[in-house]
N, C-alpha and C positions, 0 to 999 in steps of 0.2 A: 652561614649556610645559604646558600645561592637554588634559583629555582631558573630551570633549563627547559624551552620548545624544542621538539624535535626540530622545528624548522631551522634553527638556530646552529642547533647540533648538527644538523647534516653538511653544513657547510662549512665547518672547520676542520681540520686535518688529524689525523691519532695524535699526531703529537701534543696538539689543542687539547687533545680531548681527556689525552693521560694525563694533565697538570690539572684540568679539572675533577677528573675521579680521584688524583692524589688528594688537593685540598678538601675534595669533599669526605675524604677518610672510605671510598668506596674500594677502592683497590691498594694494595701491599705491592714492593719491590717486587717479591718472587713471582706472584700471579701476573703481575702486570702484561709481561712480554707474554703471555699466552692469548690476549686477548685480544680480538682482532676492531677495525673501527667500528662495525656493524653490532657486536657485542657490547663494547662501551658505552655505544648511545642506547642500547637499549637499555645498561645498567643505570646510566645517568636518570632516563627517563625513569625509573623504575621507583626509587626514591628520591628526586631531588625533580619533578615535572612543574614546570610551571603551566596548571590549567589554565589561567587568567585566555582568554581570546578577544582579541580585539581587530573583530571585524562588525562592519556596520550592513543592517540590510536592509534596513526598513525608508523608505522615505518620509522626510519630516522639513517642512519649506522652512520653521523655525528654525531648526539645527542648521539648515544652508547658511542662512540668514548670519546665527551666532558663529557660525566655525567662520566664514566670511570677512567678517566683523573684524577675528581676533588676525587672520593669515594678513589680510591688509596691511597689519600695521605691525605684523611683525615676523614676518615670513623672511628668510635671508635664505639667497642659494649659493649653493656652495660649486667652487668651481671642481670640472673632471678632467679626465684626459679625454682625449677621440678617442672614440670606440668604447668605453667603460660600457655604456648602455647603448644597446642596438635593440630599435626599434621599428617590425616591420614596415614597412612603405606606406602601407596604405592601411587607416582602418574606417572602415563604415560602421556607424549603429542605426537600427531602427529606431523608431515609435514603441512605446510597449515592450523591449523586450529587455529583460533582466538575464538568462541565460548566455552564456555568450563559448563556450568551451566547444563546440561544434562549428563554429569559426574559424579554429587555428590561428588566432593571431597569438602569434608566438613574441619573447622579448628576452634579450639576453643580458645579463647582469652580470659583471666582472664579480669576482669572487673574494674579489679584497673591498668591494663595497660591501660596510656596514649596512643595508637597507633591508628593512623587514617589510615585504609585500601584501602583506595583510589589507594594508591602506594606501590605495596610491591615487593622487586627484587629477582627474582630467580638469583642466582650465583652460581659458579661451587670451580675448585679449585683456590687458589688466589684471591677468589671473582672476577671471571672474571663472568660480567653481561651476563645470557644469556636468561634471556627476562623482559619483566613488566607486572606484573598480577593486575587486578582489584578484591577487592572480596567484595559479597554483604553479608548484616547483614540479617541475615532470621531472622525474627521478631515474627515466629511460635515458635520459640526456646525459650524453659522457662527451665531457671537454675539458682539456686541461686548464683554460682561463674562464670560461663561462658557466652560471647556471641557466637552465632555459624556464621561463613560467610562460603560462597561455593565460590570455585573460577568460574569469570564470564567471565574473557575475560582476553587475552595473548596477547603481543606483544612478539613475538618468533623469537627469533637471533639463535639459533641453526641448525649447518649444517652438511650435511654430514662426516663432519670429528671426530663428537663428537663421546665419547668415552661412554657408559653404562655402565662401573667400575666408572666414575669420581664422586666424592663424591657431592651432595648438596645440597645447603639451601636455606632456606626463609630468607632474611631480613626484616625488620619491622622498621618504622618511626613512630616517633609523627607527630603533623599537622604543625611545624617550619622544621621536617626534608623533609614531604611531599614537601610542599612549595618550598623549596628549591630544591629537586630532579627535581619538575614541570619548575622552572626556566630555571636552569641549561640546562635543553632536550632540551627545546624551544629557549635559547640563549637568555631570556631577562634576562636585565640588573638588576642587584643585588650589592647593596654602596659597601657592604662589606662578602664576605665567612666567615662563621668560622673558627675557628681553626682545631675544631672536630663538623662533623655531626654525633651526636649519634644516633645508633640503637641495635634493637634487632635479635639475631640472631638463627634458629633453624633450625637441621639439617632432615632433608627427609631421612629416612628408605632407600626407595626403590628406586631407578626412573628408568626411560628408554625413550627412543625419538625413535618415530617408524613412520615407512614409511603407507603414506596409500596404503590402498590394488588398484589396479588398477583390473576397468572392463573393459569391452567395450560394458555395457548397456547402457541406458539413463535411466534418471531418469524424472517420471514426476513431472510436476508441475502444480496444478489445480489452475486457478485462476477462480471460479465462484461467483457470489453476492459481490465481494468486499474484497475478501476473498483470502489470499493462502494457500492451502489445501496441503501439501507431506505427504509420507510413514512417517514421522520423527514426523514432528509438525505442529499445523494449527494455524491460527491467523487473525485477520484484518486488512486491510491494513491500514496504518495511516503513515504521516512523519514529522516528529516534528524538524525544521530547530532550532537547539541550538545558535550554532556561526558561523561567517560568517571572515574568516582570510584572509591575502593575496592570499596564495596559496592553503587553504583549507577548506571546509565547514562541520560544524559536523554536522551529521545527526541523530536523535533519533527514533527508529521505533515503529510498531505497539504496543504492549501493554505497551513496557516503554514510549510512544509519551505518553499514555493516562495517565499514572501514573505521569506523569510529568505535564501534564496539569492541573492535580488532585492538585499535590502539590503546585500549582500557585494560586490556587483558579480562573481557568479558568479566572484571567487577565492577558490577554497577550498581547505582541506588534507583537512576531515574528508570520511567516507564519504557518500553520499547512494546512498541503493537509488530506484529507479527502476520497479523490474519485482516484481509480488508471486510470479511466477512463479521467480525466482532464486531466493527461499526457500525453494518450496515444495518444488524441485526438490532432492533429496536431501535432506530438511532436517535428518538426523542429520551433515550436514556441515559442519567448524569453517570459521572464514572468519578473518579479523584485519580488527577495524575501528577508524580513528581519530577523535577526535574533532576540535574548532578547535584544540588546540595540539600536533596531535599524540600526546595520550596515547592507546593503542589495547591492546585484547583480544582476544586469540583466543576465539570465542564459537560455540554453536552455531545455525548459519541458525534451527531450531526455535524459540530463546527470543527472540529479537527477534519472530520471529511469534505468540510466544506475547504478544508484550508489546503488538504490532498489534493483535491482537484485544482485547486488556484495553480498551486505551482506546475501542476500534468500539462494543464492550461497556458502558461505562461511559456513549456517550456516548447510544447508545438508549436508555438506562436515565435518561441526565440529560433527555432530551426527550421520551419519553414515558412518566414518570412510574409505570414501570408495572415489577415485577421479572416478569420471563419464568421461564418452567419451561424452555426454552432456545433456542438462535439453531440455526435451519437454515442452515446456508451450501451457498449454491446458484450450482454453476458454477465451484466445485475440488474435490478430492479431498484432504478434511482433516477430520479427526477427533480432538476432543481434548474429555473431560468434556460439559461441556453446550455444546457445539461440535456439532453433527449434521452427516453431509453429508445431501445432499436433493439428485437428480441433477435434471437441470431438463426431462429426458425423462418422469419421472412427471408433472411439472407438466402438460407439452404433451399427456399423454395423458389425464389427469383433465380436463383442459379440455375431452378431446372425448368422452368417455365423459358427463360430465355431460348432455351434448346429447344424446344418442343413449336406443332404446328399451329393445332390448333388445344384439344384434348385428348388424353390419357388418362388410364387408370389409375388411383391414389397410391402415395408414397407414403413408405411408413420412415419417419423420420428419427432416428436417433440420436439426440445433442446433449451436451453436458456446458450448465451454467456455470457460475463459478462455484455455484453449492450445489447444482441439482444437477439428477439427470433425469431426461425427461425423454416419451415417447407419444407422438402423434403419429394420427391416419390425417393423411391431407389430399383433399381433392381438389382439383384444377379445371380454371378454362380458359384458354385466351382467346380472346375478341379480336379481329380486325378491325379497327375504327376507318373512319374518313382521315381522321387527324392523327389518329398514335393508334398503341395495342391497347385494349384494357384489359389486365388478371386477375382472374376471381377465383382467392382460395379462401378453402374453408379447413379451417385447424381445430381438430380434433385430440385434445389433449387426453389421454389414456393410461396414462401411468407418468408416476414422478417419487422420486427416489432422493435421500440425501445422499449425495457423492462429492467428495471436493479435492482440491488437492493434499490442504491441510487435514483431513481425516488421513489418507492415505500415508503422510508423514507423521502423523500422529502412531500409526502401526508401526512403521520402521521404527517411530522412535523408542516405542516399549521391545519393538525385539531387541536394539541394540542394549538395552538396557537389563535385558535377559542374556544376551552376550558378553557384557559388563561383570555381571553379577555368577556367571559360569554355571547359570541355569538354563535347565535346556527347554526351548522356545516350544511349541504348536511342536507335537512328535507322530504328525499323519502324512501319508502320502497323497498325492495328488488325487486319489482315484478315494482315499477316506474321506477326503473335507468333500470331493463330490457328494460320496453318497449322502454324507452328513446333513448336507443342505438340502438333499434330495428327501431327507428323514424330515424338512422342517428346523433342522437344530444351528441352524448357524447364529442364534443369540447364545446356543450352548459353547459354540464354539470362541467366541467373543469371551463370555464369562470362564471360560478357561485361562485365557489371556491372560486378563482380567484377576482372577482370585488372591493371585502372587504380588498383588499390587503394592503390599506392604512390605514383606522382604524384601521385595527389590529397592523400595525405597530408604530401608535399613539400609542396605550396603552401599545405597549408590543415588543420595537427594537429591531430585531433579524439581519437586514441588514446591517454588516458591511459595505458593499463592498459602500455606499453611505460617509464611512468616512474613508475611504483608502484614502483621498491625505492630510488628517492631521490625527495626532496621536493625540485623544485627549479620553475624557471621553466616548463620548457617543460611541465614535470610541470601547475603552476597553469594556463598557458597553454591550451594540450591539453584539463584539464579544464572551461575555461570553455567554449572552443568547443564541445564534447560538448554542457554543460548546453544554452546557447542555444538550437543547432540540435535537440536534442529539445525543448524547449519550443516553436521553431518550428514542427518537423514534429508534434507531437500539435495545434498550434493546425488542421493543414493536414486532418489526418485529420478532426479535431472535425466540422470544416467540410462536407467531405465527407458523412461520414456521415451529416449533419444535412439534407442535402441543398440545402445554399448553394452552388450548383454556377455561382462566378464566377471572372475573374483577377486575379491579386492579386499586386504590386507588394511585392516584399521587405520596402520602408522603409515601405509600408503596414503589413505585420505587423507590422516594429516599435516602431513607434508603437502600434498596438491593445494591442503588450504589454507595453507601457512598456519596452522594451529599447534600451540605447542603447550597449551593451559591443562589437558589433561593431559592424567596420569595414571593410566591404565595397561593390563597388559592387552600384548595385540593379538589377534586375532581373526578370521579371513572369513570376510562376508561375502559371500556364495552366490551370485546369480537366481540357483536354485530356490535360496530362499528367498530373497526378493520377491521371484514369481509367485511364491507361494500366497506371497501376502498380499500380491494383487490378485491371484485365484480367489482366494476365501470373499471378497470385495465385488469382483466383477460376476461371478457366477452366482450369487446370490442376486444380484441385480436381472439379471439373464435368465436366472431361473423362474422368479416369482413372475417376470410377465410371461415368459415363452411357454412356460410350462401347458398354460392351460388354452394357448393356442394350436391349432392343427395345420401342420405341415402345408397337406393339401390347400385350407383355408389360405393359406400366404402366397401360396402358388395362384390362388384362381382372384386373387382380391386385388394383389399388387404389383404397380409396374417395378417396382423396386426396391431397397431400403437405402437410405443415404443417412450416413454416417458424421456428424460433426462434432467437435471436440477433442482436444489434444490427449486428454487423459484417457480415452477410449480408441482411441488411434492406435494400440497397442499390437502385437500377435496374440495375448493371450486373452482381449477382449474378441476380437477377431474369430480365433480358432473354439474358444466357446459358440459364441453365437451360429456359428456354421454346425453347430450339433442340431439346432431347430430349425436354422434359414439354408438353404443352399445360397451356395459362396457366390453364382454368379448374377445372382440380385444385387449382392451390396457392392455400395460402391463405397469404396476402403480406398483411403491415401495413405501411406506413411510417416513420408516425410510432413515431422511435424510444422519445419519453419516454414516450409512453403504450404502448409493446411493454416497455419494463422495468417500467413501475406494471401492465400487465397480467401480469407473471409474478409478482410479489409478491403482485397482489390475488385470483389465483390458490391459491398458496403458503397464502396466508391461510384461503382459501375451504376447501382441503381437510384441513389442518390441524384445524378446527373440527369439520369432518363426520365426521373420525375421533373425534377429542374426544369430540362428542354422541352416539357411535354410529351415528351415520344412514349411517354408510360405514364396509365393508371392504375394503379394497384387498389382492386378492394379486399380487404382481410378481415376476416369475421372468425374468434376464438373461442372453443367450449371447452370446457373442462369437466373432467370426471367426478362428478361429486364423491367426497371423502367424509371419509366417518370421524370426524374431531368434536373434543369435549373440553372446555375452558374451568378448571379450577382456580379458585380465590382461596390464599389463606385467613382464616377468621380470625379473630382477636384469642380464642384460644388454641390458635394453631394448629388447625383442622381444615385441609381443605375442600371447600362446597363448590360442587356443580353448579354454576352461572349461566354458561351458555355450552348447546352443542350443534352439531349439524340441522338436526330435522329443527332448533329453534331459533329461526330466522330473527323474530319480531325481539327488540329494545328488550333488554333485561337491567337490572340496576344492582347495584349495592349500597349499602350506606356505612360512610365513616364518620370518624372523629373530624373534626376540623385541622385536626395536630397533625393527623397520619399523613405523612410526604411519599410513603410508599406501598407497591399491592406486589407481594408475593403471587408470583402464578404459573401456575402447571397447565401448559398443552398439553391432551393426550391424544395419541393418533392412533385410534382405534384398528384402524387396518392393520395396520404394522406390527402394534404391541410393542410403541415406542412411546416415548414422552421427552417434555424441555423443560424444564424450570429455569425461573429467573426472575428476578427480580424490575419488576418497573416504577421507575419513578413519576410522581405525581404532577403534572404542570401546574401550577396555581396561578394563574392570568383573566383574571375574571373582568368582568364588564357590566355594572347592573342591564337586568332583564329588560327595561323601558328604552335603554338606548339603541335595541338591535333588535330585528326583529328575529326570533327564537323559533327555531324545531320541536320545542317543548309543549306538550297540552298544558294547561293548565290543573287538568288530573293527575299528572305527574310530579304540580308542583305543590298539591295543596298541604298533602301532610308532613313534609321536611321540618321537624324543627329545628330553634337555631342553635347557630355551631354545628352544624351537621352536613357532612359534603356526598351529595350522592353521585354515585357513580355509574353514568350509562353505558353500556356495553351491547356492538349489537357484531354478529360474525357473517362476511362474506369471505371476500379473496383476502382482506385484514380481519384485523378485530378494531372495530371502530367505538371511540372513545369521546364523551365528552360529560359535562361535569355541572353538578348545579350547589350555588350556597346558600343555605338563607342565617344571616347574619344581622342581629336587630330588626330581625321583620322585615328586612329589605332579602330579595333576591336577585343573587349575582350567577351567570353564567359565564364560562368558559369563550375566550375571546374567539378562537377555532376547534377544529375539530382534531383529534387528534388518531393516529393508525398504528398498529402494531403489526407484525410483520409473522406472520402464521411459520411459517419454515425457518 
């Protein structure tokens, strides 16, 4: 029994491909001739796949060093014909940049070479290695002798001393010399080397290694709906955990996460994150993730997000050519080095400050973060200076709502799931769920959803998270439906938001999505209802502030209302809101791509202006105090009020020394909502003598030992730090630590 890559399979002929589904006892004489190539390989792949991948990504000057070592002394090349391998003219690399697939350098590979491009070595003169390229097969490309790959990603050894006279080439392996190279890097054990690892060898026209341009702009970075947005490239977020090694975790992102799940047939063991919002939410919080075979770590949410941004990072830097003084992220609440946040309320208010003379009366601002929606009054002034303008706003925060995209798909995905299931969804009319909401009852509304939550899960498992402590069938099962039907309902949202406002036949979706893992009958999702499930969402939003505002009052207060956010871009957030604002206050864009290149090109614009000086911006934020109350579970599983709003001043608890964990309940009083979840304990202590401490000494006198108390005090976080006293000695907590109230 033989194990087969697709990559491998695409490139040989049916005829290839029927001696191998013969041997492998996959297909009979009679079936045979009904199956076309496309079929074959996916049968091949189906049971005979070889997961094995051998591509390297990491830099390691040791493994240069040993792969070096062994090519030296026994690298043979093999001769070709002219023309087997066509290689563009000219390629340039930067400094710093591993991305390279927005380049276009394209390379054509005769179709009767055995070479798998997994691993292909740039080397100079003496075949000295000076990086490892990855290149993908574009599958667009139709040639009767050629395949075409673009190079995708570089591991780059070149440095300042290299020379742009030094002559060189690509090398090229089969899948025994690949193999081998991949060993070799990594230091696993191999019975025996060859004598000769043969390859193919072709020489680059052109090259050069260039420095990137240095600014001293920032570059933004939008993250709204789940989404990140640059000047360069957009995408969704997604993180697809590959393998999980001693020292290192590979991580797969946004559209190759999906392609990879695609090629799995959505059975999976390892983790796939979904929501950038789950990370962000606590992110000093450990998680356990697995990879494809099961190997998995306890990690903190932070460093996978740290490891998101590197490559977000790396990859504006691979496309435009340019190193940033640093990235604004616009539309979370995250701070880390050259990480900036940059809230996107400045943006909307620079936008309109720009226009204006001197002063006007306040704007009521309506924006949506990537989990909140929020509403300020904002008043302005701009100053003529001798040397620049200077603008003074003052933001006035008045309302804040959880809104995201992923709640939104989370709706779609329980109706389709009531579609599914040939249960009939929410049975009100547009002008019911008004008045409903209008009663106060849209958590009734929700808990109707809601109640059927068990039936439907009877007829139709989407709840992994019920068979996370065994890896088993219904565990795989469960998880495939999940993926699907979120990849279905974000195609639904997409759609929506974009304003392709048709019906649309299940087995039409999927089709569009090349899905073909479920197995369900079809049936025709309605526009109508769609809207409905953004009504129930948006009008409850619309309602609880507007309500208790007067018409008039909007009229005599404000110069306008300005609208930002894709997910509120809508007609039906729109045509709500014009029930308590008149329409020609707001200012409403549609079009969504050009509402996110407008906040970027924004972002950009005032960025600059501070740069050159031609603008001061001073901005001063208040917020509406909120009624919140902070539950701890106890040791008998009860939990006790610790901290709430009106208690500002340091509250404590005390634990065991053993407890790694605090169960805790938000509850947001206004809302008549709440969060549970669980937080994990830092333990990094420092005795008390080496630092100086925020602690009185009244705080520290009655702690006995083994016993860890726990401070807690509530602003815009819940702020956390930690004391032990351990054989009479007291130890404090090395920093401080925040949790994340929303």
């Amino acid at each position: 029994m033989g194990l087969y890559s697709k990559k491998e399979l695409i490139i040989k002929s049916r005829k290839e491909l029927l001696n191998i589904a013969f041997n492998e006892k996959l297909v009979d004489i009679i079936t045979s001739d009904e199956l076309s190539k496309k079929e074959l390989i996916n049968l091949i792949l189906k049971y005979r796949k070889d997961n094995t991948i051998y591509k390297l990504y990491q830099y390691n000057e040791i493994s240069f060093f040993r792969l070096q070592e062994v090519l030296d002394e026994k690298l043979s090349k093999f001769s070709i014909t002219k023309n087997d391998i066509e290689i563009v003219r000219s390629i340039r690399i930067y400094e710093n940049t591993k991305y390279m697939e927005n380049d276009n350098y394209y390379i054509l590979i005769d179709k009767q070479l055995e070479i798998d491009t997994s691993i292909v070595l740039l080397t100079g003169n003496n075949r000295y290695i000076y990086g490892i390229i990855n290149l993908e097969l574009d599958t667009k490309y139709i040639d009767i002798r050629y395949h075409r790959y673009s190079i995708s990603y570089i591991i780059n050894r070149i440095d300042d001393n290299f020379k742009n006279n030094e002559k060189m080439h690509l090398v090229f392996f089969d899948n025994f010399g690949v193999e081998l190279i991949y060993k070799i890097y990594n230091n696993i054990h191999i019975e025996t080397i060859p004598e000769r690892i043969n390859c193919y060898e072709e020489n680059i026209i052109e090259f050069s290694y260039q420095k990137l341009e240095k600014t001293k702009n920032s570059c933004p970075v939008l993250i709204l709906e789940n989404k990140v947005t640059t000047k360069y490239f957009s995408e969704n977020f997604m993180i697809y955990i590959e393998k999980i090694e001693k020292d290192t975790i590979k991580y797969i992102y946004s559209k190759k996460a999906l392609v990879k799940i695609k090629s799995k047939g959505y059975k999976l063991n390892n983790t796939v994150i979904l929501d950038i919002n789950y990370l962000l939410e606590n992110k000093e919080e450990y998680i356990k993730i697995y990879d494809e075979i099961l190997n998995f770590r306890l990690i903190k949410k932070e460093e996978i997000l740290e490891k998101f941004f590197e490559y977000i990072k790396e990859k504006i830097i691979s496309y435009s050519k340019k190193m940033y003084k640093n990235f604004n992220l616009i539309g979370i609440d995250y701070e880390k080095e050259d990480l900036k946040k940059l809230d996107i309320k400045n943006i909307l208010n620079y936008s309109i400050l720009k226009n204006i003379k001197d002063s006007i009366k306040p704007y009521l601002v309506i924006n949506t973060t990537n989990n909140m929606l929020e509403i300020s009054i904002n008043k302005y002034k701009k100053v003529e200076k001798e040397i620049n303008y200077e603008f003074n706003i003052l933001t006035n925060i008045v309302y804040k709502k959880q809104l995201s995209k992923i709640k939104i798909i989370n709706r779609i995905f329980m109706y389709l799931k009531y579609r599914i299931c040939d249960i009939k969804y929410l049975n009100y009319s547009k002008k019911e769920i008004i008045n409903k909401i209008n009663k106060n009852e849209y958590k009734n509304i929700i808990e109707e959803i809601e109640k059927n939550y068990e039936i439907l899960e009877e007829k139709f498992i989407t709840d992994y998270i019920k068979y996370k402590t065994e890896i088993n069938d219904m565990y795989i099962k469960s998880y495939k439906n999940h993926l699907i039907l979120f990849e279905i309902s974000e195609y639904i949202f997409e759609n929506y938001i974009n304003s392709i406002k048709k019906d649309f036949s299940l087995n039409e979706i999927l089709e569009t999505l090349n899905i073909h893992e479920l197995e369900v009958n079809d049936f025709t999702i309605t526009n109508n209802d769609i809207e409905m499930i953004f009504l129930v969402e948006m009008y409850y939003l619309i309602y609880t502030y507007f309500n208790n505002i007067d018409m008039i009052e909007i009229l005599k207060n404000y110069q306008g209302i300005n609208i930002g956010g894709r997910i509120i871009k809508i007609d039906v957030f729109y045509n709500l809101l014009k029930e308590y604002i008149p329409g020609r206050l707001i200012s409403f864009e549609k079009d969504n791509v050009n509402s996110y290149n407008f906040l970027i090109d924004i972002a950009y614009k005032m960025d600059m202006d501070i740069n050159f000086g031609r603008v001061k911006i001073n901005s001063k934020v208040m917020r509406k105090k909120e009624n919140i109350s902070i539950y701890i579970k106890d040791f008998k599983k009860e939990y006790k009020l610790v901290l709430n709003t009106d208690k500002k001043d340091k509250s404590y608890i005390d634990r065991l020394e053993s407890v790694n964990n605090l169960d805790i309940k938000i509850v947001y009083e206004d809302e008549n909502n709440e969060k549970v979840f669980t937080y994990h304990i830092e333990k990094d202590f420092i005795e008390k003598d080496e630092i100086k401490s925020e602690f009185s000494q009244e705080q520290l006198n009655d702690i006995d030992n083994n016993i860890l108390r726990i401070f807690m005090q509530l602003d815009d976080k819940i702020k956390i730090s930690y004391i032990l006293r351990k054989d009479d000695q007291i130890y404090v907590s090395k920093k401080t630590y925040f949790i994340d109230i929303y």
